[in-house]
PAFIDREN-353487 format. One record per atom (N, C-alpha, C): residue in one letter; atom name; x, y, z. Coordinates in steps of 0.05 Angstrom, whole numbers, plus 32768, in hexadecimal, padded with zeros to 4 digits. Example, Ala and Ser with C-alpha at 12.3 -4.5 7.8 and 13.67 -1.06 7.14 Angstrom:
BEGIN
@code = A, site = N, east = 8108, north = 7F8E, up = 809C
@code = A, site = CA, east = 80F6, north = 7FA6, up = 809C
@code = A, site = C, east = 8108, north = 7FBE, up = 809C
@code = S, site = N, east = 8101, north = 7FD3, up = 808E
@code = S, site = CA, east = 8111, north = 7FEB, up = 808F
@code = S, site = C, east = 8102, north = 8001, up = 809D
This chain:
BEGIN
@code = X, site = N, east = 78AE, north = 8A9E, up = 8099
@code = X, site = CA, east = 78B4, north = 8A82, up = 8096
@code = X, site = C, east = 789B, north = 8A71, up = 8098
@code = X, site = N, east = 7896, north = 8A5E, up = 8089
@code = X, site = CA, east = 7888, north = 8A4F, up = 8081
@code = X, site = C, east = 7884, north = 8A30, up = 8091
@code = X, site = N, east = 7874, north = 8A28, up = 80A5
@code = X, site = CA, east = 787D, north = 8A19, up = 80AF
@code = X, site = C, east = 7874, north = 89FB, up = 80A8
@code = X, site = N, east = 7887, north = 89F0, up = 80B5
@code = X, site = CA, east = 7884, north = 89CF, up = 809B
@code = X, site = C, east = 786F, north = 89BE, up = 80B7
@code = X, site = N, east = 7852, north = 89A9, up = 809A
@code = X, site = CA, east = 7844, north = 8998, up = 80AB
@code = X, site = C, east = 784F, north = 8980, up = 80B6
@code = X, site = N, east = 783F, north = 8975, up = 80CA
@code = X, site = CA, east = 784B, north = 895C, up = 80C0
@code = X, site = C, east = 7834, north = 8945, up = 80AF
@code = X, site = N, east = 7839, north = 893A, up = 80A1
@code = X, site = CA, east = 7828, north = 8923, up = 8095
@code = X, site = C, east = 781F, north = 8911, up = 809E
@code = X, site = N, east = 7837, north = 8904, up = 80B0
@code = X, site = CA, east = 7839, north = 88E9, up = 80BF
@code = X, site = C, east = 7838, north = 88EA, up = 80DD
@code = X, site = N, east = 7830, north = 88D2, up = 80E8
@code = X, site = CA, east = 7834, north = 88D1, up = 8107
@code = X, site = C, east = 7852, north = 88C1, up = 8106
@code = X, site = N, east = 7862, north = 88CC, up = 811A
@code = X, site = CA, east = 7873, north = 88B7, up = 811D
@code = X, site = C, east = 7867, north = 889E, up = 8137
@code = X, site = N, east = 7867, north = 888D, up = 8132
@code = X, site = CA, east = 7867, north = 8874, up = 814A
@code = X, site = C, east = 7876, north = 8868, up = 8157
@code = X, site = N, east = 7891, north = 8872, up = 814F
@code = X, site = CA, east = 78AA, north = 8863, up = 815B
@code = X, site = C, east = 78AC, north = 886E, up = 8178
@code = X, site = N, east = 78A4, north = 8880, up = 8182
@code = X, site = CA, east = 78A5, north = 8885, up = 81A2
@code = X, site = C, east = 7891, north = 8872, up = 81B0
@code = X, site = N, east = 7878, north = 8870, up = 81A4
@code = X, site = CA, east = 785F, north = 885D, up = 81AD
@code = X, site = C, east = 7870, north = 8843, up = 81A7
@code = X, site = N, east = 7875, north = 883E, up = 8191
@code = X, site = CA, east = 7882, north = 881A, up = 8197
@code = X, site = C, east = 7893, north = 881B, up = 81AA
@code = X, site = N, east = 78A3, north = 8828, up = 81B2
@code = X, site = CA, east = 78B7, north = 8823, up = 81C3
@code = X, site = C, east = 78AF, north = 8822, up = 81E3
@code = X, site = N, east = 78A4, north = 882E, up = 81E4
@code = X, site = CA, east = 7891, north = 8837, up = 81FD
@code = X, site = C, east = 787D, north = 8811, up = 8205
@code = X, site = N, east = 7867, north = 880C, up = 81E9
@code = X, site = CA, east = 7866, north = 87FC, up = 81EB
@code = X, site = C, east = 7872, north = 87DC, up = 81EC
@code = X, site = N, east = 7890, north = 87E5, up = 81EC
@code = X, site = CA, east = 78A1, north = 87CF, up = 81E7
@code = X, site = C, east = 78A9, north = 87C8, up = 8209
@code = X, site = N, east = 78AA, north = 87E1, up = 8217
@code = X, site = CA, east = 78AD, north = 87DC, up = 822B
@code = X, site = C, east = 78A2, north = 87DE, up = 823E
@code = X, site = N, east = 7881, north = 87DA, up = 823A
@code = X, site = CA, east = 7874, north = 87D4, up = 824E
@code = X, site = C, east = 786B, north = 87B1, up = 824B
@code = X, site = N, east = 7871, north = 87AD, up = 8230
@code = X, site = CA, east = 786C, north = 8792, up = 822C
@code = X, site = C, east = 7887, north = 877A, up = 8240
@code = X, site = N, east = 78A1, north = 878C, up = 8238
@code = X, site = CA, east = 78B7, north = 8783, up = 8248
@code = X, site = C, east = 78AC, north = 8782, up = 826D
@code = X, site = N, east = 78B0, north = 8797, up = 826F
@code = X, site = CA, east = 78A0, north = 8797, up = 828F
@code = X, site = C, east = 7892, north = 8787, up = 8297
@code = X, site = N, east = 787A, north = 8786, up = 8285
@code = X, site = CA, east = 785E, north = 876B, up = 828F
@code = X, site = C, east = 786D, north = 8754, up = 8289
@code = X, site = N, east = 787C, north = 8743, up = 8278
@code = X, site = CA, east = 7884, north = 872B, up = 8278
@code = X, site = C, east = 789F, north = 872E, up = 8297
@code = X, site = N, east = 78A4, north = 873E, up = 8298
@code = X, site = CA, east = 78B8, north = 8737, up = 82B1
@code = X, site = C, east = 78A5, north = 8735, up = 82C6
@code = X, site = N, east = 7897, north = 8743, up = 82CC
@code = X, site = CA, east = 7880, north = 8749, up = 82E2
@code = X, site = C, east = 786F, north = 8737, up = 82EC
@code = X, site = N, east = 7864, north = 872A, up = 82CF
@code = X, site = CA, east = 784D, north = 8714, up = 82CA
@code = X, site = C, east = 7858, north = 86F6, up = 82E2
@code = X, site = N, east = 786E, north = 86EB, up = 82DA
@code = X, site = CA, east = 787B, north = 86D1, up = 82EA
@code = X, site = C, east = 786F, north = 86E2, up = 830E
@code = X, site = N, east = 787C, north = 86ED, up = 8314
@code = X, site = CA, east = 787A, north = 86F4, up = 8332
@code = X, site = C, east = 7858, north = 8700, up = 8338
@code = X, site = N, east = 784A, north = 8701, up = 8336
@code = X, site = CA, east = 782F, north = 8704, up = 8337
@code = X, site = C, east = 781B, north = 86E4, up = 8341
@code = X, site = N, east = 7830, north = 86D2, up = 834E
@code = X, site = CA, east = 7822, north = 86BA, up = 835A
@code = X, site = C, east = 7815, north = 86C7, up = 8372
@code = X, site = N, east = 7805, north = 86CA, up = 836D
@code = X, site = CA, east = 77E6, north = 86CD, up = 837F
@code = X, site = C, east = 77DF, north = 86AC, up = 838C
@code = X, site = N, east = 77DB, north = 86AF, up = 83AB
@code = X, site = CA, east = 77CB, north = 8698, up = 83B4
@code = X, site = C, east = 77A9, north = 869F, up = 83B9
@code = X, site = N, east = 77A5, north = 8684, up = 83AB
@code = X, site = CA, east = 777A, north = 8689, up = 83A5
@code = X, site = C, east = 777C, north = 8686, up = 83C6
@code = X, site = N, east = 7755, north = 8680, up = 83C6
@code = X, site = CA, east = 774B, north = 8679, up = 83E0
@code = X, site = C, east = 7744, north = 8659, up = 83DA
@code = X, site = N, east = 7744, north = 864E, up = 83E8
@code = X, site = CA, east = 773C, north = 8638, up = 83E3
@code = X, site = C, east = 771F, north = 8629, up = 83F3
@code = X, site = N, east = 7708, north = 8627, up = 83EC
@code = X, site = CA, east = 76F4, north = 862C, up = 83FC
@code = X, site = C, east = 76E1, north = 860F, up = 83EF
@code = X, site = N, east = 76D6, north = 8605, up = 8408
@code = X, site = CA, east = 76CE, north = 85F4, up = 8402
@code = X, site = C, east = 76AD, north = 85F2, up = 840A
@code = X, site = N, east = 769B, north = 85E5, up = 83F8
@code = X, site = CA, east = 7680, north = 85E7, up = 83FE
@code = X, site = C, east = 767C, north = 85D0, up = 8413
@code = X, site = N, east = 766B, north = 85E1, up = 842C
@code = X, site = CA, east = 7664, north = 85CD, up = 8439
@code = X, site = C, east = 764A, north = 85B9, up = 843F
@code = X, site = N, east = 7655, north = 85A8, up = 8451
@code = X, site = CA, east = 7641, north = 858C, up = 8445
@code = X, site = C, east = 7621, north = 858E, up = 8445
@code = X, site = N, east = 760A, north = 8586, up = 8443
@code = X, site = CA, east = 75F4, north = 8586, up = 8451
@code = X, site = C, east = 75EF, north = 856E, up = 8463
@code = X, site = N, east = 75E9, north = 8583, up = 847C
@code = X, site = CA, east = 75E1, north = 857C, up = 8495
@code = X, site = C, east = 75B9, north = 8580, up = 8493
@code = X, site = N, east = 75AD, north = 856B, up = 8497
@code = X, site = CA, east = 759D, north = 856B, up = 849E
@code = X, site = C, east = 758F, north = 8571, up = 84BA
@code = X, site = N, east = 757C, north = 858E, up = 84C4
@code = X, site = CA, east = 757D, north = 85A3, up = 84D6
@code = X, site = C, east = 7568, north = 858E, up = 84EC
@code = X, site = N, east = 7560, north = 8578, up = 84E0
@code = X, site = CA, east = 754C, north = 855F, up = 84F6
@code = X, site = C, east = 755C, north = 8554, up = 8507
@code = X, site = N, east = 7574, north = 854E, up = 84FA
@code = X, site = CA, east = 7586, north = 8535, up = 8507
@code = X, site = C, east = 7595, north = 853A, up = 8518
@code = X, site = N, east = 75A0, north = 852F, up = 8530
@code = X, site = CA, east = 75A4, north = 853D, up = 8552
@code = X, site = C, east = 75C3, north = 8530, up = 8549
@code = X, site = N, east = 75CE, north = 8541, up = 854E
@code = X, site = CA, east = 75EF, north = 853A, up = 8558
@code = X, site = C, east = 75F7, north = 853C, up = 856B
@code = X, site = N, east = 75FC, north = 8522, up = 8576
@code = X, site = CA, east = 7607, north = 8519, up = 8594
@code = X, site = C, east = 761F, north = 852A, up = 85A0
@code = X, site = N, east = 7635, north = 8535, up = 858F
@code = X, site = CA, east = 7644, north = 853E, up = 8597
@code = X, site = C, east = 7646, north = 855C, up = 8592
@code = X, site = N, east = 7659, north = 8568, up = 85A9
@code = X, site = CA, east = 7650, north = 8586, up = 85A6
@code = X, site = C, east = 7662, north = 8592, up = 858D
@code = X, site = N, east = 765F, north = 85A6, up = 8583
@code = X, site = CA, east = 766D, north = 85B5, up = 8571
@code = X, site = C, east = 7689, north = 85C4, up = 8582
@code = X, site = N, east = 769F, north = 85BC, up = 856D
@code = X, site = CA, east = 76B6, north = 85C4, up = 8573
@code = X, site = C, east = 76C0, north = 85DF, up = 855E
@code = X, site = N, east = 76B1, north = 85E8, up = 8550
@code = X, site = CA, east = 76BD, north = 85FC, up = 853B
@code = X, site = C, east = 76B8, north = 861E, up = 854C
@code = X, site = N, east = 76C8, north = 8625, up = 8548
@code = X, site = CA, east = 76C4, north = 8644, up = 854C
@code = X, site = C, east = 76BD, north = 8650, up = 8539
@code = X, site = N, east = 76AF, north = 8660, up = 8546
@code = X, site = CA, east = 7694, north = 8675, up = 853D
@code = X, site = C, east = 76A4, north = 868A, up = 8543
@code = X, site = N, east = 76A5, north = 869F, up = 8529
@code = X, site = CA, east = 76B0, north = 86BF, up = 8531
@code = X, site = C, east = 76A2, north = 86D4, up = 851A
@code = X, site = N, east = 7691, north = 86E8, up = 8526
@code = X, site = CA, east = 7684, north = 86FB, up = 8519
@code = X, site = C, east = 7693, north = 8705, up = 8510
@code = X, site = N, east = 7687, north = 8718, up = 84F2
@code = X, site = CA, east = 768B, north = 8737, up = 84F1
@code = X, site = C, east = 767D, north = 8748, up = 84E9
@code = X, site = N, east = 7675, north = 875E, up = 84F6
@code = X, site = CA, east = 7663, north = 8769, up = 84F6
@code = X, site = C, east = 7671, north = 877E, up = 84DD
@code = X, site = N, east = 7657, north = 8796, up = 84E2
@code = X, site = CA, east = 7660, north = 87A2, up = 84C5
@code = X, site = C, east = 7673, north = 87B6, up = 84CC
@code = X, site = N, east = 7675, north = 87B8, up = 84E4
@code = X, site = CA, east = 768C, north = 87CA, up = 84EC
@code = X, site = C, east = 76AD, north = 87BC, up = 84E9
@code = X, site = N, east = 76B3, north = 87A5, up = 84DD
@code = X, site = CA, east = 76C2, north = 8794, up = 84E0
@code = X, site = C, east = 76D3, north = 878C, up = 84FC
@code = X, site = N, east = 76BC, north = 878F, up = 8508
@code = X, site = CA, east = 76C1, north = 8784, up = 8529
@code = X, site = C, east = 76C1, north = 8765, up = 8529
@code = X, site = N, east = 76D1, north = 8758, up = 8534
@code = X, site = CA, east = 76D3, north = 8741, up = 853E
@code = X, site = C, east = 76C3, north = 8736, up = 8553
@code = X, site = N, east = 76B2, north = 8721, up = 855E
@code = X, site = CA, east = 76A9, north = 8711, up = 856D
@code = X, site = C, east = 76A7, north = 86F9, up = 8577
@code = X, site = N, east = 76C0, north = 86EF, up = 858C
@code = X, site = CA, east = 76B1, north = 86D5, up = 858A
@code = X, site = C, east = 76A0, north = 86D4, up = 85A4
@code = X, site = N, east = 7692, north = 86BE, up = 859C
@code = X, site = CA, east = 7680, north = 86B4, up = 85B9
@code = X, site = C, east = 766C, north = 86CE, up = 85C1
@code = X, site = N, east = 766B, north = 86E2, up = 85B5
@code = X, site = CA, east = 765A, north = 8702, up = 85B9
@code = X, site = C, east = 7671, north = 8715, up = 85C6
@code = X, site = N, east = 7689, north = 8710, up = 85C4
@code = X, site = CA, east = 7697, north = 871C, up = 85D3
@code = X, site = C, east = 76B4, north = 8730, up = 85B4
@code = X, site = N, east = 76AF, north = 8744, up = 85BE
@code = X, site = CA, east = 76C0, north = 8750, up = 85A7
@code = X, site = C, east = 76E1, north = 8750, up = 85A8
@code = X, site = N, east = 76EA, north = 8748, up = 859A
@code = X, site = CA, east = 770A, north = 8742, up = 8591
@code = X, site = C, east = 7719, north = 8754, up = 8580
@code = X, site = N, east = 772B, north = 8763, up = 858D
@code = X, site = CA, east = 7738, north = 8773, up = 8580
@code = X, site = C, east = 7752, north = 8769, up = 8568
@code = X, site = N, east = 7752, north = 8774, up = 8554
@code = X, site = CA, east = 7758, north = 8768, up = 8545
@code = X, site = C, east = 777C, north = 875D, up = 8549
@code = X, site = N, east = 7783, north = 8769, up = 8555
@code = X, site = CA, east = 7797, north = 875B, up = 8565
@code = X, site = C, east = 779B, north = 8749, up = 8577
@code = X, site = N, east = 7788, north = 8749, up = 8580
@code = X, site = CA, east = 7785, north = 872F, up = 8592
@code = X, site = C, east = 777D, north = 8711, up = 8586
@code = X, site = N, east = 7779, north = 8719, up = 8569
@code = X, site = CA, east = 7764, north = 8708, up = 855B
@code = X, site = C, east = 7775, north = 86EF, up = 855C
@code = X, site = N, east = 778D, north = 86ED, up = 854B
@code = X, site = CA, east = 77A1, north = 86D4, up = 8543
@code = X, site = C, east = 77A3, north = 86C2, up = 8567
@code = X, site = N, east = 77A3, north = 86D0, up = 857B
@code = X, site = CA, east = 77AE, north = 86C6, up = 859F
@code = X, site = C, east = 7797, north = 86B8, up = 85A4
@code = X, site = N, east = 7780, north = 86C8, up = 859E
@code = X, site = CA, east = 7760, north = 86C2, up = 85A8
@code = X, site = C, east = 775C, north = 86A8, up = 8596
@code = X, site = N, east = 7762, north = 86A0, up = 857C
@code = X, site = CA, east = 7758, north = 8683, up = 856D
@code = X, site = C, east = 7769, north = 8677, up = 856C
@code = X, site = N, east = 7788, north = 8679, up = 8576
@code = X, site = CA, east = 7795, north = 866B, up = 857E
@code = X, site = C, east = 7792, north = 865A, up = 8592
@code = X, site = N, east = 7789, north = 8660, up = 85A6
@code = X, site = CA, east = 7781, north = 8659, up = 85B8
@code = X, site = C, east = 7764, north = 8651, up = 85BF
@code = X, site = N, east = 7752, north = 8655, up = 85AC
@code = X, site = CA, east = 7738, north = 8647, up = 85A6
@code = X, site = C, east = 7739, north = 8630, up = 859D
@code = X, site = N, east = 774C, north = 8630, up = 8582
@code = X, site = CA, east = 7757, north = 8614, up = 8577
@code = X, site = C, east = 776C, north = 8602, up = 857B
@code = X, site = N, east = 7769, north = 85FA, up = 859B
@code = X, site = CA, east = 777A, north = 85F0, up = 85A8
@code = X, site = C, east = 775E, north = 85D8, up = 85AF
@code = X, site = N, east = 774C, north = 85E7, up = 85B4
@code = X, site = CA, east = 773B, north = 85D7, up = 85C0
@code = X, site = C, east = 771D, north = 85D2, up = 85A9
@code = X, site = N, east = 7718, north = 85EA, up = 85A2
@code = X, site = CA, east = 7702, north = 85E7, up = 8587
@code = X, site = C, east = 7718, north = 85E1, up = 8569
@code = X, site = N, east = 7713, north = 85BE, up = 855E
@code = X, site = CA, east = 771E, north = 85B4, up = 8551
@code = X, site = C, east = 771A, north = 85B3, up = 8539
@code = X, site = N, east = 7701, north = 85BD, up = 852F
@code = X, site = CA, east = 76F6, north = 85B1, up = 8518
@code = X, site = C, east = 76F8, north = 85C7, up = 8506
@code = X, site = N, east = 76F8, north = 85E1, up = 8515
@code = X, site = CA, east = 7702, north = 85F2, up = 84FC
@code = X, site = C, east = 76F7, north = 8612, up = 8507
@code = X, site = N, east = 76F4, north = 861E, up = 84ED
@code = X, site = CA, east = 76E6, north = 8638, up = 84EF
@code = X, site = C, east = 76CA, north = 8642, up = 84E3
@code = X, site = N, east = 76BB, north = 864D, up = 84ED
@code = X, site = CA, east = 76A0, north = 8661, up = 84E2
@code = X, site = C, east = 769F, north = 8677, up = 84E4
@code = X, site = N, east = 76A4, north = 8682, up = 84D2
@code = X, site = CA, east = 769F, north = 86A4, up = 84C9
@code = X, site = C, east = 7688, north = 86AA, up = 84C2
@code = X, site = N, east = 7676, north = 86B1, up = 84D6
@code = X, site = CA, east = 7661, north = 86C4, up = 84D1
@code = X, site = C, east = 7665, north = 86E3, up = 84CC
@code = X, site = N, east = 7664, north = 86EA, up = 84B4
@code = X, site = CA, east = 766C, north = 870A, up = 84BA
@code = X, site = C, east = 764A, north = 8717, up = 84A1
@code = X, site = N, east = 764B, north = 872B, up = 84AA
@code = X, site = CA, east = 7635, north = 873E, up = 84A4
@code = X, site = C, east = 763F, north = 874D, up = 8489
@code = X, site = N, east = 761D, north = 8748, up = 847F
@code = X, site = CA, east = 7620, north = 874D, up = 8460
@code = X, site = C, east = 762E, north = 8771, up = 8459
@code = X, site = N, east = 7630, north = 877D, up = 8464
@code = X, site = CA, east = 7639, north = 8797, up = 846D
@code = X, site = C, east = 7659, north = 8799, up = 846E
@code = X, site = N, east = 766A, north = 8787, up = 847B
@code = X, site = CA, east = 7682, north = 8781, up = 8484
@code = X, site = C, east = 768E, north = 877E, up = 8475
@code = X, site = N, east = 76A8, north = 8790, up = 8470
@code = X, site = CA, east = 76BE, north = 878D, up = 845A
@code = X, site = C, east = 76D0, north = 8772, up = 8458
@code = X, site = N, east = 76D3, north = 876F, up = 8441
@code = X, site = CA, east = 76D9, north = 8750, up = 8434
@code = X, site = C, east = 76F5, north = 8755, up = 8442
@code = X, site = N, east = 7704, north = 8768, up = 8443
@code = X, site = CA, east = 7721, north = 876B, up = 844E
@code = X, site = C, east = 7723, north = 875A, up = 8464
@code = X, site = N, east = 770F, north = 876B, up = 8475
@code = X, site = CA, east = 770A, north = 8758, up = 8496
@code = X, site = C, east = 770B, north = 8740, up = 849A
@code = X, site = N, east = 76F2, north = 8737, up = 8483
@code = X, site = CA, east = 76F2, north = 8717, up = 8481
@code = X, site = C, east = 7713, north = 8707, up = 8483
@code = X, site = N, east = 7717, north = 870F, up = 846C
@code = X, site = CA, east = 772E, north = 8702, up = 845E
@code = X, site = C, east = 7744, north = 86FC, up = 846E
@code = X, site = N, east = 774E, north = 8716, up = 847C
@code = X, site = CA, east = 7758, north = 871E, up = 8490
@code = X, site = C, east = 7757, north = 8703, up = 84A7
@code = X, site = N, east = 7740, north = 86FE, up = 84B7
@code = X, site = CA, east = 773A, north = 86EF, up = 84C8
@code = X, site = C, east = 773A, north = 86CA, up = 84B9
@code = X, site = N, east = 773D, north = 86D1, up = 849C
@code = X, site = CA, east = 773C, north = 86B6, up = 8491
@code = X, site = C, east = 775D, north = 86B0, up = 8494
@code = X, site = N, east = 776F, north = 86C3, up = 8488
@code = X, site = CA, east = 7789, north = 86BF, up = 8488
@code = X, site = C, east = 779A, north = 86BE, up = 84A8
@code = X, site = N, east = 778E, north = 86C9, up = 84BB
@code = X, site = CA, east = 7790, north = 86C6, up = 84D6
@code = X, site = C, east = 7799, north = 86B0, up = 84D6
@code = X, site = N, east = 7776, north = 869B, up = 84D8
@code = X, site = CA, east = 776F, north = 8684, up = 84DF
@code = X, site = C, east = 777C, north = 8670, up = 84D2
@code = X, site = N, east = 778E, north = 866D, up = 84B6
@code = X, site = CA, east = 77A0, north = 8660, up = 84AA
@code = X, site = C, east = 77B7, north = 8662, up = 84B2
@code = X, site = N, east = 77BF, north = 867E, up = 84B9
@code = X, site = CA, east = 77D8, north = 867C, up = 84C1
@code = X, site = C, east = 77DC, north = 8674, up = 84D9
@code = X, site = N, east = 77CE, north = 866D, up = 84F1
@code = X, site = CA, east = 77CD, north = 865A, up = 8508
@code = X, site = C, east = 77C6, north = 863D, up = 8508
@code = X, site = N, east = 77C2, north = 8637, up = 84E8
@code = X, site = CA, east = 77B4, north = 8615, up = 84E6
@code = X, site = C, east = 7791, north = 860E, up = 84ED
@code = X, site = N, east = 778C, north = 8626, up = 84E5
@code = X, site = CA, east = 776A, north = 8616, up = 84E4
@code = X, site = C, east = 776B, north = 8618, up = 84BE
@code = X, site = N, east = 7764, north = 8605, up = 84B4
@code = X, site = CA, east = 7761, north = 85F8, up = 849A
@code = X, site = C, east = 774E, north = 85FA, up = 8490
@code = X, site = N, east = 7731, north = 85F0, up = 84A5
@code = X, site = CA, east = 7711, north = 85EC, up = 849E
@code = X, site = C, east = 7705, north = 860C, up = 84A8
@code = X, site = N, east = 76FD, north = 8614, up = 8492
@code = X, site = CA, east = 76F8, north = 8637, up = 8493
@code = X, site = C, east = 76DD, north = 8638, up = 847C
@code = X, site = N, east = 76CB, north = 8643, up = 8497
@code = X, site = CA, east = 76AC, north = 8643, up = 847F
@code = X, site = C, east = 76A1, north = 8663, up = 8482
@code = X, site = N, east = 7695, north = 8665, up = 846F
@code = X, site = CA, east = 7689, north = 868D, up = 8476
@code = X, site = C, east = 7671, north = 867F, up = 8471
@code = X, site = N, east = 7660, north = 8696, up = 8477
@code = X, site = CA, east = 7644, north = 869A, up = 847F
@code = X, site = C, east = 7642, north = 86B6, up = 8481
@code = X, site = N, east = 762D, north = 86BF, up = 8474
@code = X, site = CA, east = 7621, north = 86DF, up = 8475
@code = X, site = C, east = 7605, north = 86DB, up = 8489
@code = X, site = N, east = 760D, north = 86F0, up = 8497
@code = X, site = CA, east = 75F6, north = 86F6, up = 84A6
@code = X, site = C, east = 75E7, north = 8703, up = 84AB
């Protein structure tokens, strides 16, 4: 027996296939609201001029181990949300993230979404 070629591709499994991944992504697409960062450049301070009053912002490292620090003192990451809660009762003006050029962005981010979800608003990074 003689066996028969084929000539043609059929495509009708590929369209269909592609019919429904196109269906998928338009259902999919609406629910994909992602919230940005919202980050703001900060002002210049000129490094001559003496400010009378003391600084109220908390300062919190991270090193490249994504260890936490405030004040030189290390913060476990559970303790972190209790510990700036309670910093920003009394330091009003906001937050400073110094974290190390080494230090995973997770960490950061992490300690940025902390600090929002307790009400600090004013949130600056710095590489160190």
């Amino acid at each position: 027996m003689k066996r028969q070629t084929f000539n043609e591709i059929n495509i009708t499994p590929l369209t269909d296939i592609f019919l429904v991944l196109l269906i998928i992504m338009m259902v999919i697409a609406p629910m994909l609201d992602q919230q940005g960062l919202k980050l703001s450049i900060p002002e210049y301070v000129e490094q001559n001029s003496k400010n009378d009053t003391e600084s109220k912002i908390i300062t919190v490292n991270v090193d490249e181990n994504n260890n936490y620090y405030i004040d030189g003192i290390m913060v476990d990451k559970n303790n972190l949300k209790p510990k700036l809660k309670e910093l920003s009762s009394t330091l009003t003006d906001g937050l400073m993230i110094e974290a190390d050029g080494n230090s995973e962005h997770g960490a950061v981010v992490y300690l940025m979404d902390t600090a929002r979800n307790i009400g600090i608003t004013a949130i600056s990074i710095t590489q160190i």
